[in-house]
Structures are given as C-alpha cells and as structure tokens.
RODO-2510 file (C-alpha; in nm, 4 decimals, decimal comma):
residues 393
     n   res          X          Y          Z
     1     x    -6,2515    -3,8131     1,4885
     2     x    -6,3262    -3,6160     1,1984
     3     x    -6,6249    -3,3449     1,3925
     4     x    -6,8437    -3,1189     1,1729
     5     x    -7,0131    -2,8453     1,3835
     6     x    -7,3330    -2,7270     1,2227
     7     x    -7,4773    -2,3467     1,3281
     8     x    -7,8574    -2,2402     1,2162
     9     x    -8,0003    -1,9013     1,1481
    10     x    -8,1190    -1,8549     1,5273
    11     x    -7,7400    -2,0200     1,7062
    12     x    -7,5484    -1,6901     1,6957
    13     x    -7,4704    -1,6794     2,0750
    14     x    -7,0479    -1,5315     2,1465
    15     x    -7,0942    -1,8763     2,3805
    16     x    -7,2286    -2,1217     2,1447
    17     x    -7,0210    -2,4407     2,2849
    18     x    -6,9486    -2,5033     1,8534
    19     x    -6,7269    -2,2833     1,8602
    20     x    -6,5423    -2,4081     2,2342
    21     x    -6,4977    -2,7148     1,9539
    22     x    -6,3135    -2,5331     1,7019
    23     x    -6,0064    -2,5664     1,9230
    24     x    -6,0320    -2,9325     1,7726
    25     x    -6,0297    -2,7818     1,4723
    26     x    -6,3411    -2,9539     1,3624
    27     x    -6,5318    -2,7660     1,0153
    28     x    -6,7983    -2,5393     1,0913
    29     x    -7,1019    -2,5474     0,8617
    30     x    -7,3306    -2,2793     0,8439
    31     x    -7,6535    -2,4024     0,7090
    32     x    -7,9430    -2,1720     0,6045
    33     x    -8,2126    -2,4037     0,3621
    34     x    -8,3719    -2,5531     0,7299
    35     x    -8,6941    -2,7496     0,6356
    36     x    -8,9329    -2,5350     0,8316
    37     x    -8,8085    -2,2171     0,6470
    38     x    -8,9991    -2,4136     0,3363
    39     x    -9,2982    -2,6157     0,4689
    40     x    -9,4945    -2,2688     0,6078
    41     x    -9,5632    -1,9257     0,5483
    42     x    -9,2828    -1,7230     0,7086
    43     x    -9,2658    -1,3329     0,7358
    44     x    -9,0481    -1,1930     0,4459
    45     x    -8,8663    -1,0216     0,7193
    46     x    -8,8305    -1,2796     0,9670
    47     x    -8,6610    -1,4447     0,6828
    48     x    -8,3962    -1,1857     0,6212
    49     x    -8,3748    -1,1341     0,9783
    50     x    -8,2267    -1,4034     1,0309
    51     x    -8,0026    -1,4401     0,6876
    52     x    -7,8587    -1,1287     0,7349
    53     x    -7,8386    -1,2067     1,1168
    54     x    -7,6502    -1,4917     0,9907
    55     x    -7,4245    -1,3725     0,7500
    56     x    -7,3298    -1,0590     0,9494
    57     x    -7,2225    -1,3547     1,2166
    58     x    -6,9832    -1,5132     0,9469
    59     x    -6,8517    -1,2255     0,8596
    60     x    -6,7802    -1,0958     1,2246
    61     x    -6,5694    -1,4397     1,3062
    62     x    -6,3861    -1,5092     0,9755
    63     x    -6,3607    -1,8615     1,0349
    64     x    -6,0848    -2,0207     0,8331
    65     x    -6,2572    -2,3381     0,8720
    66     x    -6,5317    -2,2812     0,7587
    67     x    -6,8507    -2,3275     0,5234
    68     x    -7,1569    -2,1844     0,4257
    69     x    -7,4665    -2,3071     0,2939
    70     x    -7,6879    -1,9776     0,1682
    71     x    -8,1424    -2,0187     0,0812
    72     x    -8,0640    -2,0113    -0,3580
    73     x    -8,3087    -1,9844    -0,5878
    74     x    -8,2635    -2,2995    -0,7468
    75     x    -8,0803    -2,5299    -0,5428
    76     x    -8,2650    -2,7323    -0,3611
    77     x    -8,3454    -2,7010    -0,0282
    78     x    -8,4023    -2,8697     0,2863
    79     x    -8,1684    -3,0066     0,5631
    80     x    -8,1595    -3,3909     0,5271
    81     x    -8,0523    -3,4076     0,1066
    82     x    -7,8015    -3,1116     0,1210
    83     x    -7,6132    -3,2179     0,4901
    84     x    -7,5938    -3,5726     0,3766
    85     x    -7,4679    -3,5107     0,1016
    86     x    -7,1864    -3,2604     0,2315
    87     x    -7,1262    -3,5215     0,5465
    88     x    -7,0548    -3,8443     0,2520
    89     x    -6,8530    -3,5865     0,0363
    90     x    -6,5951    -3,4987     0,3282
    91     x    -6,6507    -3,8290     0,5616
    92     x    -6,6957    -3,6628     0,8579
    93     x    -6,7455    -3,9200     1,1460
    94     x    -6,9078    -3,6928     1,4279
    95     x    -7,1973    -3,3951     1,3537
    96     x    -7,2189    -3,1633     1,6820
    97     x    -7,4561    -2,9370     1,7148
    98     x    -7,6359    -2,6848     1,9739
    99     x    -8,0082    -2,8262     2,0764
   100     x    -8,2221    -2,7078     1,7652
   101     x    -8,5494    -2,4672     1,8470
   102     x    -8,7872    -2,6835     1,7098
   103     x    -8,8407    -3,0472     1,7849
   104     x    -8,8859    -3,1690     1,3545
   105     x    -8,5116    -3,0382     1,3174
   106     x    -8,3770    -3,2145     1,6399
   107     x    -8,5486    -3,5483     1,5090
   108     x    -8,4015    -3,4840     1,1552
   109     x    -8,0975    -3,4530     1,2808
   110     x    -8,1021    -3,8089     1,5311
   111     x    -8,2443    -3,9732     1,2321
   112     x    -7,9628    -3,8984     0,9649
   113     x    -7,7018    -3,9581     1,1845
   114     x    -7,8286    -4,2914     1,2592
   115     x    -7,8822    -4,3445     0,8905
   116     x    -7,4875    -4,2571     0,8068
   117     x    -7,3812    -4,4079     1,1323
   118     x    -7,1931    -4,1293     1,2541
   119     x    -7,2390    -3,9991     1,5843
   120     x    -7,4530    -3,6818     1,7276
   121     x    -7,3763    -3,4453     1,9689
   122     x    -7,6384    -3,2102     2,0676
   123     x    -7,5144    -2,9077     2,2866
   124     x    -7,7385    -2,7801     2,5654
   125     x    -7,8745    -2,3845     2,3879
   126     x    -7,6479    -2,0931     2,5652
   127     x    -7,9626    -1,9133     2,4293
   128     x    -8,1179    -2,0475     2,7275
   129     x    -8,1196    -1,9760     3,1277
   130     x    -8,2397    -2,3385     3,1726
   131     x    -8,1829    -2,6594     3,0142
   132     x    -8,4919    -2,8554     2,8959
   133     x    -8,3457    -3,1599     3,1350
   134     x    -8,3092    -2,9132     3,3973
   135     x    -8,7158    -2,8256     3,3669
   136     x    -8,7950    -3,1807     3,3490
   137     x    -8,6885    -3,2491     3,6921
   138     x    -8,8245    -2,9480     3,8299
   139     x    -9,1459    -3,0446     3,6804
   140     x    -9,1394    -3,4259     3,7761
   141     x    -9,3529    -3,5284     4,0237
   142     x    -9,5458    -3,2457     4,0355
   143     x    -9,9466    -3,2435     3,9071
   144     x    -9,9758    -2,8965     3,7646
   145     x    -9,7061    -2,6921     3,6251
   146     x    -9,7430    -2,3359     3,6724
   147     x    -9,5475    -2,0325     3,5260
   148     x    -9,5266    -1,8632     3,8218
   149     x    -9,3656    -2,1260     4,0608
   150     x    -9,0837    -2,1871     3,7599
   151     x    -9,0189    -1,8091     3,7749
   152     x    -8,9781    -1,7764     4,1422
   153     x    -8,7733    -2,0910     4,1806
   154     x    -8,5377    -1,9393     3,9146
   155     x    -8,5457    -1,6082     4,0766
   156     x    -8,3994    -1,7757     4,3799
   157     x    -8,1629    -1,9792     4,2147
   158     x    -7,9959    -1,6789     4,0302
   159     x    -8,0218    -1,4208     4,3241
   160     x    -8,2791    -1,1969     4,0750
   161     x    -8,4198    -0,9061     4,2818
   162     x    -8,4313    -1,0882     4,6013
   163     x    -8,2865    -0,9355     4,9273
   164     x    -8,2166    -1,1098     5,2313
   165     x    -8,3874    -1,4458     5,0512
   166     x    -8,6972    -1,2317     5,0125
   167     x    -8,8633    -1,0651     4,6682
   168     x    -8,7610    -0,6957     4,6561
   169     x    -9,0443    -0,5020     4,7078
   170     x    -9,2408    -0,7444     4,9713
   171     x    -9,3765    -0,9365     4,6428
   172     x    -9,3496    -1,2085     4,3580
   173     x    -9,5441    -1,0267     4,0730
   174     x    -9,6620    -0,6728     4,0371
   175     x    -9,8774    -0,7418     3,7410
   176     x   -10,1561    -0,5663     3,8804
   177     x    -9,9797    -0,2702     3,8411
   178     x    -9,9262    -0,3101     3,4748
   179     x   -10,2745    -0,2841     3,3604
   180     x   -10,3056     0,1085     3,3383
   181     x   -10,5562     0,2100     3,0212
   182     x   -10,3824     0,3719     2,7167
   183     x   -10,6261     0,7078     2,8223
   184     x   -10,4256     0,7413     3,0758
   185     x   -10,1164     0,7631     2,8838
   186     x    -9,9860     1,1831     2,9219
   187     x    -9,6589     1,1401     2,6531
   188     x    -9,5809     1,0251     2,3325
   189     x    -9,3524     0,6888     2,3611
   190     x    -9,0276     0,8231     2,2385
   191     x    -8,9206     0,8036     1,8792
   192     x    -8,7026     0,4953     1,7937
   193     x    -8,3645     0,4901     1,6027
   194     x    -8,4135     0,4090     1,2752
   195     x    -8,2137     0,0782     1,1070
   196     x    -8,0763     0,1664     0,7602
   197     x    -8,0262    -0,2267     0,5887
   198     x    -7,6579    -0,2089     0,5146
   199     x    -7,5488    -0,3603     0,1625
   200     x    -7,5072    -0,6887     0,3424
   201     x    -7,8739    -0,7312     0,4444
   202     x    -7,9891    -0,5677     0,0854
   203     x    -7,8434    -0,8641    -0,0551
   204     x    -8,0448    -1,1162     0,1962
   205     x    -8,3628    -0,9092     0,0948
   206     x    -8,2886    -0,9520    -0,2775
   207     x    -8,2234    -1,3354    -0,1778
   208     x    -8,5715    -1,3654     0,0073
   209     x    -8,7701    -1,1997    -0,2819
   210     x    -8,6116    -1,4665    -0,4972
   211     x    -8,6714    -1,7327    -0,2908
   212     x    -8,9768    -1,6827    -0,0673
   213     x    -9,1419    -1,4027    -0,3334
   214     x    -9,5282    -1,5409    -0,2457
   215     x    -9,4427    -1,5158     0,1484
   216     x    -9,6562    -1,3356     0,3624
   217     x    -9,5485    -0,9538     0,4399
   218     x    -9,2986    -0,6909     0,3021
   219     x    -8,9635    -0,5309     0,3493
   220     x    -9,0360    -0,2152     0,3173
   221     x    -9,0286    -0,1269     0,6745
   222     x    -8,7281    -0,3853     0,7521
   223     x    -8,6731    -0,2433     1,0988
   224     x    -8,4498    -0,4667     1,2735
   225     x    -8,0746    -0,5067     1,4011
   226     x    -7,8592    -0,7749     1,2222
   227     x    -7,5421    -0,7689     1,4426
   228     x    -7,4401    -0,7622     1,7854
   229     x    -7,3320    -0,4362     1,8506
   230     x    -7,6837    -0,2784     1,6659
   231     x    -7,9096    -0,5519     1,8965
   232     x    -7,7084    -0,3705     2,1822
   233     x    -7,7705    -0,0112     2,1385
   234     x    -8,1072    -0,1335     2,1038
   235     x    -8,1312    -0,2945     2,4216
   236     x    -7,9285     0,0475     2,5591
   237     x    -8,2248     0,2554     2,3692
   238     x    -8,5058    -0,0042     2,5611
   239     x    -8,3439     0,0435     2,8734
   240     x    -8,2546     0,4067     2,8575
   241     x    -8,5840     0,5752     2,7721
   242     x    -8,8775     0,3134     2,7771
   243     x    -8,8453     0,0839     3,0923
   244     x    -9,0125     0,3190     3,2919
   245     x    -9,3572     0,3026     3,1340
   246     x    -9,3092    -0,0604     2,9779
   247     x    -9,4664    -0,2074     3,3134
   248     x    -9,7901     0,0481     3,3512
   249     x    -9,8486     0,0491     2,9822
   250     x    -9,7249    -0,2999     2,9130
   251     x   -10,0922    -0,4279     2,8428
   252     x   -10,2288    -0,1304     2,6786
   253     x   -10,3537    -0,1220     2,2829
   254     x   -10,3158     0,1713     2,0854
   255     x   -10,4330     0,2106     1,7146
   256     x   -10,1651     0,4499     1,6228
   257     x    -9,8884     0,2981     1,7791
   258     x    -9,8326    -0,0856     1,8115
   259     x    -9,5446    -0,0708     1,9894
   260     x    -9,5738     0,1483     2,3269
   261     x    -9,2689     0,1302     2,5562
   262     x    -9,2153    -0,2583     2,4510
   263     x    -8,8515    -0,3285     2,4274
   264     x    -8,8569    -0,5647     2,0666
   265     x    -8,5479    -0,7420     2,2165
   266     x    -8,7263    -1,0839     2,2104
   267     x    -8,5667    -1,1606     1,8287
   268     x    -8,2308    -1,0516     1,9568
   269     x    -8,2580    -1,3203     2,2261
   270     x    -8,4146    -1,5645     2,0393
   271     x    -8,1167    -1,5990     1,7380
   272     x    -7,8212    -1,4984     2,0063
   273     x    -7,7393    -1,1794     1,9518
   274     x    -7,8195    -1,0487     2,3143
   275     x    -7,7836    -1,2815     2,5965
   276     x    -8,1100    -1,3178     2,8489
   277     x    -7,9193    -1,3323     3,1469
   278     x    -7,7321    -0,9918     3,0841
   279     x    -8,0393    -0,8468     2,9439
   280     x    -8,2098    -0,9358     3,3158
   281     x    -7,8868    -0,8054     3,4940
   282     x    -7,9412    -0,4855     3,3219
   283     x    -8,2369    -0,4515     3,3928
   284     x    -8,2170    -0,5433     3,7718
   285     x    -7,9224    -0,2602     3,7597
   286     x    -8,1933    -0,0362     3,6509
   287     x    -8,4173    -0,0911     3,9021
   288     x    -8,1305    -0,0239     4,1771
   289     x    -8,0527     0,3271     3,9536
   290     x    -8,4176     0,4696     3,9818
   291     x    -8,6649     0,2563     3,7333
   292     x    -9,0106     0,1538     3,8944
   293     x    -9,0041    -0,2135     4,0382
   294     x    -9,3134    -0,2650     3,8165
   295     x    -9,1682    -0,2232     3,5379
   296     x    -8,8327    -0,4114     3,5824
   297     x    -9,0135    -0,7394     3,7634
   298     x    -9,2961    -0,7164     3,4836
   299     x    -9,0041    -0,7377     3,1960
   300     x    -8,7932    -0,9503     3,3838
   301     x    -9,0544    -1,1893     3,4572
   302     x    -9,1104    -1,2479     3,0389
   303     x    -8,7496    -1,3635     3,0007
   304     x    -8,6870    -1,5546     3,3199
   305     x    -9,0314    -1,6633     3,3888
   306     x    -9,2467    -1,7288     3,0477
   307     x    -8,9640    -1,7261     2,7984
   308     x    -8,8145    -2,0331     3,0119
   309     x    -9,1275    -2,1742     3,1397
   310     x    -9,2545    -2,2034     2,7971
   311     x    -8,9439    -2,3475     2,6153
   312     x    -8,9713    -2,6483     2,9106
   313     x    -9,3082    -2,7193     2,8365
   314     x    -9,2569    -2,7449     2,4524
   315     x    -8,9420    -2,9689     2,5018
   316     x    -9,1338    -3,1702     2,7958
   317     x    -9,4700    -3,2180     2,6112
   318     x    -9,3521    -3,2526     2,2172
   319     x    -9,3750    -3,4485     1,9987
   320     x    -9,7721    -3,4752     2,1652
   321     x    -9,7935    -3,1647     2,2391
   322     x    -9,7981    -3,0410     1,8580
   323     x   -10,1617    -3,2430     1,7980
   324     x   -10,3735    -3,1324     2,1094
   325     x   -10,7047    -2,9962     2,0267
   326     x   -10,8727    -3,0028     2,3617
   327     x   -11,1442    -2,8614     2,2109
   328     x   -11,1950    -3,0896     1,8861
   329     x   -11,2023    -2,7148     1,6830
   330     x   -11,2231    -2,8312     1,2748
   331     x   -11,1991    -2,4645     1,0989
   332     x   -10,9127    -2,3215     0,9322
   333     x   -10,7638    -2,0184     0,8912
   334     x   -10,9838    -1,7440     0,7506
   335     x   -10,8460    -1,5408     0,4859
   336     x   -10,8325    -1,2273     0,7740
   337     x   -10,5545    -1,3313     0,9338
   338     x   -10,3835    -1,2679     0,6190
   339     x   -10,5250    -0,9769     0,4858
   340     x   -10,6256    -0,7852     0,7611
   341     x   -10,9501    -0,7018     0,5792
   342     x   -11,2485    -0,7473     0,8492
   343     x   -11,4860    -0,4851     1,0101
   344     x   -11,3258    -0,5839     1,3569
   345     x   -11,0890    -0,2978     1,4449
   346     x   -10,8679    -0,4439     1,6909
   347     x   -10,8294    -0,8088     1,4603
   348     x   -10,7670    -0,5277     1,1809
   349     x   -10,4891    -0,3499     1,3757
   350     x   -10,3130    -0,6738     1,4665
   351     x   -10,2490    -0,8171     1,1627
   352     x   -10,2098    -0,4610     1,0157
   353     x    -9,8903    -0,4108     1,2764
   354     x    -9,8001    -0,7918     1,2138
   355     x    -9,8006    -0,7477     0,8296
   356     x    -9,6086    -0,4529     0,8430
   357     x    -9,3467    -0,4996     1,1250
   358     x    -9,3356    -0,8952     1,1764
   359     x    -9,4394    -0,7991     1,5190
   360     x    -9,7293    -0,6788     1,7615
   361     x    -9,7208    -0,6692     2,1530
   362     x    -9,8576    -0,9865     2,3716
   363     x   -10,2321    -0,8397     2,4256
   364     x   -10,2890    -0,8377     2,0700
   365     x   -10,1651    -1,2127     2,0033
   366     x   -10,3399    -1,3157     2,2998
   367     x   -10,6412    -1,1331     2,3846
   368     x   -10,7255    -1,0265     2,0219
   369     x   -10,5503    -1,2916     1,7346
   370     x   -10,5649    -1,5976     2,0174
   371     x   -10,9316    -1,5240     2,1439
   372     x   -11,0743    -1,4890     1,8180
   373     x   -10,9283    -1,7895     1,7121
   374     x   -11,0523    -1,9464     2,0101
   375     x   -11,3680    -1,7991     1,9796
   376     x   -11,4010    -1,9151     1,6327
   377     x   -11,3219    -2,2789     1,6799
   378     x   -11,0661    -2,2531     1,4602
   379     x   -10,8338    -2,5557     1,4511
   380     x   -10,4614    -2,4950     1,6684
   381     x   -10,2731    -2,6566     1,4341
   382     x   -10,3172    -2,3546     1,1873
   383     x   -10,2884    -2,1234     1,4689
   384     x    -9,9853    -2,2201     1,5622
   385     x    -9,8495    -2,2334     1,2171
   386     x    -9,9666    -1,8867     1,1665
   387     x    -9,8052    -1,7613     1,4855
   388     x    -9,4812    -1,9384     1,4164
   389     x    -9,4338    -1,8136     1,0712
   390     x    -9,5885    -1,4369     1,0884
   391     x    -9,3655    -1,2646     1,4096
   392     x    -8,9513    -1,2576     1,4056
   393     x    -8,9594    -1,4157     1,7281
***
C-alpha cells in the first residue's frame, strides 16, 4: 500500500522506526508548519532550534525519497490543510508516524485519517525509555502514582546502578545531598564551548524573524547544538567537567550565572539528537570511573525517573488533564512573565535567563516562576502555555 511516513521538528532519533519503513520504500515527509508552533507564544530560539535541528537532519540522511515542508512566510500554515492536501495530491493509502509529543497533534492526526479513510500508524517514540502503554499498566490498579516508585521499578528493570539486586550506595535517592547553598560554592563553573550558527541555522533564524517576528525572546545569544555530533560533544563537555558538582549544586540559584554545573542536554533528548538511555549509561560509567554517586543518581534520576514518570502521566491523564484547576485560580498572566520588569529579584532573574537563553534550571521554574504563579492564583492554563512555549525543552 502506498505508506507516507511523516517526521516533526522534535522525531530526529538514528532509531526512529520511519525510517526501519523506508526499506518499503514508502515517501518520507518532513513537516515543519505543526499547529502548536502557531496557536502560542514560542521562544524565537526554540523555534530555530528545532528548524535548524531539522534541516541539519535532512541534510545528514539525503533521502532520495523524500520531501520537505519548511515554516514560509506566506504559505499557510498548520498541519491538517497542508498534509491533506499533499496526501489527495499523491493518493497515499497509509500515513505512519512516530507517537506525536503533544496530545492536539496525535488527535489531528486520528481525525484526518479517518476523514480521507486511509489508515494510521502511530510508532511507539524511540525518544522514550517507556512506552505510554507500558506506564499505564504499571500505574493500573494502583491509588497514588508516585515518581519515585516509577523510577526504582525502572532502575530494576534496566540493571541502573544496582548491585547484587540492591541500589549502589545502600540507597534509592541521595537528594538530600544535593541541596548545598550557592555560598558554599569555592570555583567558578567552567566556561562552556561556544556554538557559532553555521550558514544553515542563519537561514532558519532569518526564517523565524520572518515568520514568528512578534515571538517572545531573541537570537542573539542562539546557544545551542543543531546536529548530532555537536549535541554529543556537549554531552562529552557535561560529563567531562560538570557532573561532579551538578548533584551538590543542582538546586542552587545564582544571579550571575543561571546555569551552574546543569548539563542543558534535556533539548537534545527531547528532539532525538542524544538518546536517554546512552546518556544514563554514560553517566553510570562515570560513576564507576570516579564521579560522586550524588551526582550521577541525582542526574540520572531526571531522565529515568521524572522525564518518564512525567511523559506517563500526561499520556495517562490527557485530554482531562489539560483543564484541571484544582484550585478554581481565574487570573492571567501578568505582563512580568514577559518582561521581566518587577521589583522581585529572583522572578526578575528567571525570566531574565529565560528571555535570553530559552532556558533556566528546575528551582527557578518551580520554586520561583511555579510558586508565584501559584501564589498568585493565576489560572494553569496560561501557566502551562507560558512554560510550554518560553524553554527549548
């Protein structure tokens, strides 16, 4: 049957199961103009993150077979119009596709297929340690789901620093060791490689400008890998000469330095470009090589324990999940989160780092962006739009 394989911004895995298909030699449709891209406020660099990420990924494989659909200032956008229109145009009987991030796209996608009477095949996301079935039965029957019971049970599952069936080190979580105050702090973090934006992503930047000119952020201080290779020496950089203080210093705030000894891997794993279960392996191998247990369980624990944990629940709870306001909180927004204008230091110094890099560490999206908002009844809805469009990952 006549297949087309679709691929989005963030499905750049070496293992994405599209590409198994290809034997078949089924069309492969790279498709940019995604619906969400359009109906928020995304980063300016988020945006070209993943373009170039994108295009670099194209231009890698060299697929004979093989189309792409860019973000044009212009053309119209959004999924539904342009893929029916290409699936009529070349009567293609079967769309395949890996399981989209979000649950609007996935339901797009059932819902034009069914409308052209062609079938759907969604792959399970290599992205992924876990399926979203698989965390459905581990969560069935059960009347509280808790982070830390998902991460152990995976820990055991994939042999992840456990000895003799028993957590290295005597214990689950060190987290209590990974609360040391930034006073304490005797070095300067290292300096980071700087990313020069090859003509490739220039172009995506020019692109973005064009076509997302009003979005939130600049690219001024466009930071970030676009290939595979780049996302790797990054992950070598992480891994070489900041592991060892990412656990102590992991929860620490600095004003001069919103980054620490964080690794910034999580938009690598998020599109594909690294894969989570080498990224734990290396670190495990680290741990065996010299670097504090502390340090390797407390980073190993945000890819195999909340990364996963997290993706289940959204994929368990959803569509529901997107309108719960356990609170009943009515206000939007304030212009702050924005503009980064407020008398409040540490709000000031999130956004600031947010604005600037499309990223700031967990304690100041949880305990500073996430409790004000909290704090200031401030409806979820529009936090979680804000969150979605204003970090890479």
């Amino acid at each position: 049957m006549k297949t087309l394989g679709l691929i989005f911004p963030d499905q750049l895995s070496k293992n994405n199961p599209i590409f198994d298909s290809t034997k078949r030699d089924i069309q492969v449709l790279y498709f940019e103009p995604l619906d969400i891209y359009f109906d928020q406020n995304h980063h300016k660099q988020k945006l070209a993150f993943l373009f170039s990420s994108l295009r670099h990924f194209i231009k890698e494989l060299n697929l004979k077979n093989s189309d792409h659909v860019p973000v044009t200032k212009g053309q119209k956008n959004g999924m539904t119009d342009l893929l029916s229109d290409y699936i009529r145009l070349n009567n293609y009987e079967v769309l395949e596709v890996v399981h989209p991030s979000d649950h609007k796209t996935l339901t797009q996608l059932t819902l034009l297929t069914s409308k052209l009477g062609i079938a759907l095949k969604v792959h399970d996301d290599p992205k992924f340690i876990s399926s979203a079935d698989e965390f459905k039965n581990w969560a069935e029957g059960k009347k509280s789901l808790v982070q830390e019971f998902f991460y152990r049970w995976l820990r055991k599952k994939y042999n992840i620093l456990i000895e003799d069936e028993k957590p290295v080190g005597g214990e689950w979580n060190f987290d209590s060791k990974n609360r040391v105050s930034i006073n304490k702090l005797n070095e300067d973090p290292p300096e980071r490689e700087k990313i020069k934006p090859d003509a490739l992503s220039v172009d995506v930047m020019v692109d973005v400008e064009n076509v997302f000119g009003k979005n939130f952020g600049d690219l001024e201080n466009f930071n970030w890998s676009v290939t595979r290779e780049d996302a790797e020496k990054k992950a070598n950089e992480f891994f070489n000469s900041l592991i060892n203080n990412f656990g102590p210093f992991q929860d620490a705030m600095d004003a001069g330095n919103p980054t620490l000894f964080h690794s910034l891997l999580s938009p690598y794993i998020n599109v594909g470009l690294l894969d989570p279960m080498k990224i734990i392996v290396k670190a495990e191998k680290k741990y065996y090589e010299g670097a504090p247990l502390n340090s390797v369980e407390g980073f190993i624990r945000q890819i195999l324990g909340w990364r996963e944990f997290i993706r289940g629940i959204y994929w368990l709870k959803m569509p529901d999940y997107k309108s719960l306001n356990f609170f009943e909180n009515t206000r939007k927004l304030p212009e702050l989160f924005w503009t980064g204008e407020t008398r409040m230091q540490c709000v000031a110094k999130a956004v600031e780092s947010t604005k600037e890099l499309g990223y700031s560490h967990h304690i100041h999206r949880l305990m500073v962006t996430g409790n004000f908002a909290l704090l200031s009844e401030i409806d979820p809805r529009y936090v979680c739009e804000w969150y979605l469009g204003v970090y890479l990952d």
